[in-house]
Structures are given as C-alpha cells and as structure tokens.
C-alpha positions in Angstrom: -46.8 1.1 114.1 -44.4 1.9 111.5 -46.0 1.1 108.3 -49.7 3.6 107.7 -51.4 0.1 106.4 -53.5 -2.5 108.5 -51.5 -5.1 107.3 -47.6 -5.2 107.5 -46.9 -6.9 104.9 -48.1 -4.2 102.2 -44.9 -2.6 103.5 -42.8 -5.6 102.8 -44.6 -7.1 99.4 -43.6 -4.2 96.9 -45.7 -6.0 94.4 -49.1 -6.4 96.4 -49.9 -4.7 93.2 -48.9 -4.8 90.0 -49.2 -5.1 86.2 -48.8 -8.2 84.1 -47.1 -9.2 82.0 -44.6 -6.0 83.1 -42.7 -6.4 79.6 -44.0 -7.1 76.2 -44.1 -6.0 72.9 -46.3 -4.9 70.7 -47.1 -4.7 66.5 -49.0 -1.4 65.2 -52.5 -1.8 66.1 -52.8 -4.8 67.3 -54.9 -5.5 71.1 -52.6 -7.4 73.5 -54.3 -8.2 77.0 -52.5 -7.1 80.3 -54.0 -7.2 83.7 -53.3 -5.9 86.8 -52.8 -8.5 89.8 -53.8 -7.2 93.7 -52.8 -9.0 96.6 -55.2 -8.2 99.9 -52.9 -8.0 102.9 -55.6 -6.5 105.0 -57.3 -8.7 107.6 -60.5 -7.6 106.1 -62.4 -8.1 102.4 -61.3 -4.9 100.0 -62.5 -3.3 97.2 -59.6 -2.3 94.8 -60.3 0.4 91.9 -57.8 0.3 89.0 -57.4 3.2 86.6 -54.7 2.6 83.9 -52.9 5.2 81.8 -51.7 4.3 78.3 -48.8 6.0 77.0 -49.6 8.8 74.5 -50.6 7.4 71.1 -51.8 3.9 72.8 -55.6 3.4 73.9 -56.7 1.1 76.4 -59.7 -0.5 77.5 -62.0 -0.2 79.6 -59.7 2.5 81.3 -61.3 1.3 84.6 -62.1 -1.3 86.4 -63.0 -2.5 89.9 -63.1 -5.8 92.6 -63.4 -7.5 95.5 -60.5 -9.6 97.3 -61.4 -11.2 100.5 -58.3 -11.2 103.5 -54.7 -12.7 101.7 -56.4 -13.2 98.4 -55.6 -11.9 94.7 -58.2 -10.7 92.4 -57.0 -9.9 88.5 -58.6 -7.1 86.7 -57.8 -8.1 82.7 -57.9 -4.7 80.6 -56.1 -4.6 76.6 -54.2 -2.1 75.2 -53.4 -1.1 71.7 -50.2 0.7 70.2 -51.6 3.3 67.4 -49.1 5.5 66.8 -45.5 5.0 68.5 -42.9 5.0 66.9 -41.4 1.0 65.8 -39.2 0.5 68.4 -40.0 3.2 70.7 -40.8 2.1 74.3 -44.2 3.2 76.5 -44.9 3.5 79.5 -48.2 2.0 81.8 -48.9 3.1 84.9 -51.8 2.4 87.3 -53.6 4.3 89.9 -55.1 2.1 92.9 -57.8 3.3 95.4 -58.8 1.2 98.4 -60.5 2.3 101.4 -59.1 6.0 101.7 -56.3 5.2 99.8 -55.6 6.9 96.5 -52.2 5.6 95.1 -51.0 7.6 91.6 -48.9 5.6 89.4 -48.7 3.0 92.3 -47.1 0.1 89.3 -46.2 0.4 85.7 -45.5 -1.8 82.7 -43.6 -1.3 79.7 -44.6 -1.6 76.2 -42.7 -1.5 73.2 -44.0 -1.4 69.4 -42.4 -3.9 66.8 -43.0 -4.1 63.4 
C-alpha cells in the first residue's frame, strides 16, 4: 500500500532500470554501444518503451526502442551513441525516459559520457 507499483520491489531496486555501461569515454566521432537494462518486478509480462536523450552535440541511435519482459525477467535494449562536437574532456549527460503500462517516467536513469582525444 505504500509504494503506487504492483510490485514492491520497484520501490526498493533503484536500478530496476538503468543505463549500461553508466560511465565511459568517448573519442570525437567514434559509435560506442550502451544499452539500457529493465528489470520486470510486476507479477505480470510488460512492455517497456525506452526513449534516450543525448547530450547536445552527441547523436544517438535509434532514439527509441521497445520490449517485452515476462514477470522477474530483464530485457536489454542496445542503442549507440556518438560524440560530434563536445568539447575533449568535457562530460555529457544521458538520460532515459521509460513508459510501461500508464507509466511515463522522464529522465527515469542517466549515464555519463566523456569525450577523449
């Protein structure tokens, strides 16, 4: 009754969902893979919509993606990014948005890049 979810332990398990690696760096146009990892706490099957957001002067793709994870199972969605035009040495920011059922969770996880030469 205290937590909104239908499973308790999304309340407890702060990274149900989340971005992989978290850290990494990154050289000047160069595609480095990331995913984001979900973990189903519900009792039932879920569908899990991920929409990342690259730091400005990074792209990512696809900027989407979407899957299926029956009860106490992770699913990975793999996406890449590439750094364009940060500044060597500057550090960027990921975040993900997550929708489930009639949830709609802004900037639910985040990663960090930073661009070497």
């Amino acid at each position: 009754d205290l937590l909104p979810w239908d499973g308790p332990d999304y309340g407890l398990d702060e990274q149900w969902a989340r971005i992989h690696p978290y850290g990494q760096e990154v050289k000047a146009g160069q595609w480095t893979d990331l995913a984001v990892k979900i973990l189903n706490h519900s009792p039932t099957p879920g569908t899990f919509t991920v929409t990342l957001h690259a730091p400005e002067g990074c792209e990512i793709e696809p900027t989407t993606a979407s899957g299926a994870a029956a009860p106490g199972r992770e699913i990975e969605l793999p996406f890449r990014l590439r750094a364009n035009t940060l500044p060597t040495g500057s550090l960027g920011v990921v975040t993900a948005d997550i929708r489930t059922g009639a949830w709609d969770l802004r900037q639910w996880c985040e990663s960090l890049v930073k661009l070497v030469p």
